[in-house]
C-alpha positions, 0 to 999 in steps of 0.5 A, spaced: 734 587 383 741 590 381 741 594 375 745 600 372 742 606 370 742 615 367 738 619 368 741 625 364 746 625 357 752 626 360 760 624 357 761 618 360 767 620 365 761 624 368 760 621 375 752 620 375 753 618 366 752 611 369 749 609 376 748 604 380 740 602 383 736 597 387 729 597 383 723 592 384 723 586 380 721 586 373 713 584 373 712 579 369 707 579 363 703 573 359 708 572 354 715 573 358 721 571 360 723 572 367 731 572 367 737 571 372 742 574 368 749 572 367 752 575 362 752 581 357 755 584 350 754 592 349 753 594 343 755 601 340 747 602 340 748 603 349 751 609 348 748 612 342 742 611 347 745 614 353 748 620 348 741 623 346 735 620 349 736 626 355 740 632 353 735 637 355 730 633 358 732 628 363 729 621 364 723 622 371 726 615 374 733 611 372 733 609 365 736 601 363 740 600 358 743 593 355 740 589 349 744 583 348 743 578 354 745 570 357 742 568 363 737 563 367 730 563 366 726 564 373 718 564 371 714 564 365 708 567 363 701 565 363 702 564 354 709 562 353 711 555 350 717 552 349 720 554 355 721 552 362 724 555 368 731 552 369 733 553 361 739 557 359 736 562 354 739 568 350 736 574 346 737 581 343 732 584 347 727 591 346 728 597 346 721 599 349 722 595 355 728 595 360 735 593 358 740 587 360 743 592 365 740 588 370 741 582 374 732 581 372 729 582 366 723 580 362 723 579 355 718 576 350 719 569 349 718 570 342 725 574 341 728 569 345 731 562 344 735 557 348 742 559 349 748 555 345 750 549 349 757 549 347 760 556 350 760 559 356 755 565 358 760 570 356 761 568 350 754 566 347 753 574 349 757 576 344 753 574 339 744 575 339 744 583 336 749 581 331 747 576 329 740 577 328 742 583 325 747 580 319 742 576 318 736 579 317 741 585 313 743 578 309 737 575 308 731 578 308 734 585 307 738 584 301 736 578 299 743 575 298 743 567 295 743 561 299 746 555 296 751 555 291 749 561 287 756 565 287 756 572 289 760 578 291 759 582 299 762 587 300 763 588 308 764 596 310 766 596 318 768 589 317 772 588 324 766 590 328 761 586 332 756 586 325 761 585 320 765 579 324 759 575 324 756 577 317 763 575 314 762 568 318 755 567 316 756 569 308 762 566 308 759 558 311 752 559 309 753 562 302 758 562 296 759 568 297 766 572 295 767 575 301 771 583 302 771 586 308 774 593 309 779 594 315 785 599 316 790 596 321 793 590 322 790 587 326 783 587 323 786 585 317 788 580 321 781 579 325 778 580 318 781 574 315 779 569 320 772 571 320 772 569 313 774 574 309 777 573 302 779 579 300 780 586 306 781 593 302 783 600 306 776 603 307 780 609 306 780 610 298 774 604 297 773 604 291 781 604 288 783 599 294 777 594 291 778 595 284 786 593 285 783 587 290 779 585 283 772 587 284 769 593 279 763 592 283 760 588 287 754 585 288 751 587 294 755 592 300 753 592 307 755 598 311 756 598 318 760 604 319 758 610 316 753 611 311 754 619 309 762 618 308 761 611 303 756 614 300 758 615 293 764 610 293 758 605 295 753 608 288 760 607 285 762 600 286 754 596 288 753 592 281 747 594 277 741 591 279 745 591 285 743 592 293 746 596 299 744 595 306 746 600 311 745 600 319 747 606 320 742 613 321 745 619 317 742 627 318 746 628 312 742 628 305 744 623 301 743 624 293 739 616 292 738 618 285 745 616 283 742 608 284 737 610 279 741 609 273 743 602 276 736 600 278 740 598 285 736 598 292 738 602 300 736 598 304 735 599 312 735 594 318 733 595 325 733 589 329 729 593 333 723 593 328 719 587 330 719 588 337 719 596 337 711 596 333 709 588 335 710 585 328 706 579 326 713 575 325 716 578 332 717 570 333 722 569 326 728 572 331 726 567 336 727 562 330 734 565 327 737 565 334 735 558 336 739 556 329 745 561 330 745 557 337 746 550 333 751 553 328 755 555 334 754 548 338 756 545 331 762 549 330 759 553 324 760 559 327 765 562 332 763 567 338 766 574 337 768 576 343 775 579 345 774 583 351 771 580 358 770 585 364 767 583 371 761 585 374 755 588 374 757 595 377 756 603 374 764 603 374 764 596 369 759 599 365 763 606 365 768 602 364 765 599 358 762 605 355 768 608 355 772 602 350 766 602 346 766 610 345 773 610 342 770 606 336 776 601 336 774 595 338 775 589 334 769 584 335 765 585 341 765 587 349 762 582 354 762 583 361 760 576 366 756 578 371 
């Protein structure tokens, strides 16, 4: 097969950062997915990756980056259900297997689910990791109120791949106050038609959401930068309120400020359940096969806002270079 890989952590305009390479097929095990892939979204998370996984030592054979992936299913595992070859299928993938820089790839059935039917393959790829991950930061990390129970959200990073789809998701499936915070006009723009009520300058946080109304807020998710926000976010969470975060910090954050408030820091990793096998692994295949019908119904919107062409080191440079600027508004795919 095709794919696109590193050896060594190298700034991106290196010129083996990324390269192309013909590896055997993937080997299919019980509970897999074998699947031509279409298409792909890349995530701040590749490279990260990329970065730090070999500054010193180099990977001994090509290492696969890519999570988020659309494509076709080609076998299935002696222990899959619910699958068939010929089934379009979407998933976030497992950080301790080969990623979707590939043109095969194996996947867990269970992390998988049937792709939205209403969408193109690029634009369905927009959506697996952000979306297991908002919700799973909703939902079963903060714990937020479904129904009519009326709360307040705020949103750091509001424009990014995760805030775009937490925006949709609280503001269509809650009766969630939705905040988002953006800088520039055309994510106050982009942040507005993901949802949100109110958009605040991360810049002077705790003012910008006090002059929007809010003294506090119920719950916050951050999806920018922890260490920075810190004291704003223990300033303004509510009492009894939470905090959810996906974003690691080297820095020492005092956690004795939420004290006085009784409120929680919550971490999500959408990688968890399939980095140590958890029981409930299949509870992503269940949130992926309901975001695909709340896409399909016309609930919930692709996030997309850049198309690049072809599985190559240079489309994948190109990418990770857009990504690396941390600018992007919505989420990068590239169509293979």
């Amino acid at each position: 097969m095709r794919a696109v890989g590193f050896l060594k952590s190298l700034p991106i305009d290196a010129d083996d950062s990324l390269f192309d390479v013909e590896l055997p097929d993937p080997e299919l095990e019980v509970n897999d997915l074998l699947v031509k892939i279409e298409a792909v979204s890349v995530n701040p998370a590749d490279a990260k990756r990329r970065i730090r996984t070999a500054v010193d030592t180099p990977h001994e054979t090509p290492f696969i980056l890519g999570y988020d992936a659309v494509g076709i299913v080609v076998e299935c595992g002696a222990a899959v259900t619910g699958f068939n070859p010929g089934d379009r299928v979407w998933y976030a993938g497992d950080a301790n297997r080969p990623g979707s820089y590939a043109s095969m790839q194996c996947v867990d059935h269970r992390i998988a689910a049937h792709a939205p039917k209403s969408v193109s393959p690029e634009a369905a790829a927009s959506l697996p990791l952000v979306s297991l991950t908002a919700w799973e930061i909703l939902f079963e990390r903060l714990q937020v109120p479904q129904g009519e129970t009326p709360f307040s959200l705020l949103i750091i990073g509001g424009a990014g791949g995760v805030g775009s789809i937490t925006a949709q998701i609280a503001r269509k499936l809650t009766n969630a106050t939705v905040i988002a915070t953006a800088s520039r006009p055309e994510t106050n723009e982009w942040c507005r038609k993901m949802g949100a009520h109110h958009v605040v300058n991360h810049r002077d946080l705790v003012a910008e959401t006090r002059k929007a109304g809010f003294e506090t807020v119920d719950y916050i998710v951050q999806y920018a930068d922890t260490a920075q926000h810190w004291d704003a976010m223990c300033e303004l969470i509510a009492p009894q309120g939470r905090i959810g975060t996906i974003v690691e910090t080297s820095e020492n954050l005092d956690v004795s400020k939420l004290q006085g408030k009784s409120a929680a820091l919550m971490w999500e990793l959408m990688f968890t359940r399939s980095l140590f096998g958890t029981p409930d692994m299949y509870k992503q295949g269940q949130i992926l096969a309901h975001m695909a019908r709340l896409v399909d119904d016309g609930v919930i919107a692709t996030t997309e806002t850049k198309v690049l062409q072809g599985l190559s080191a240079g489309t994948l440079k190109q990418a990770h270079q857009i990504i690396e600027e941390a600018a992007m508004i919505g989420k990068l795919v590239i169509k293979y």
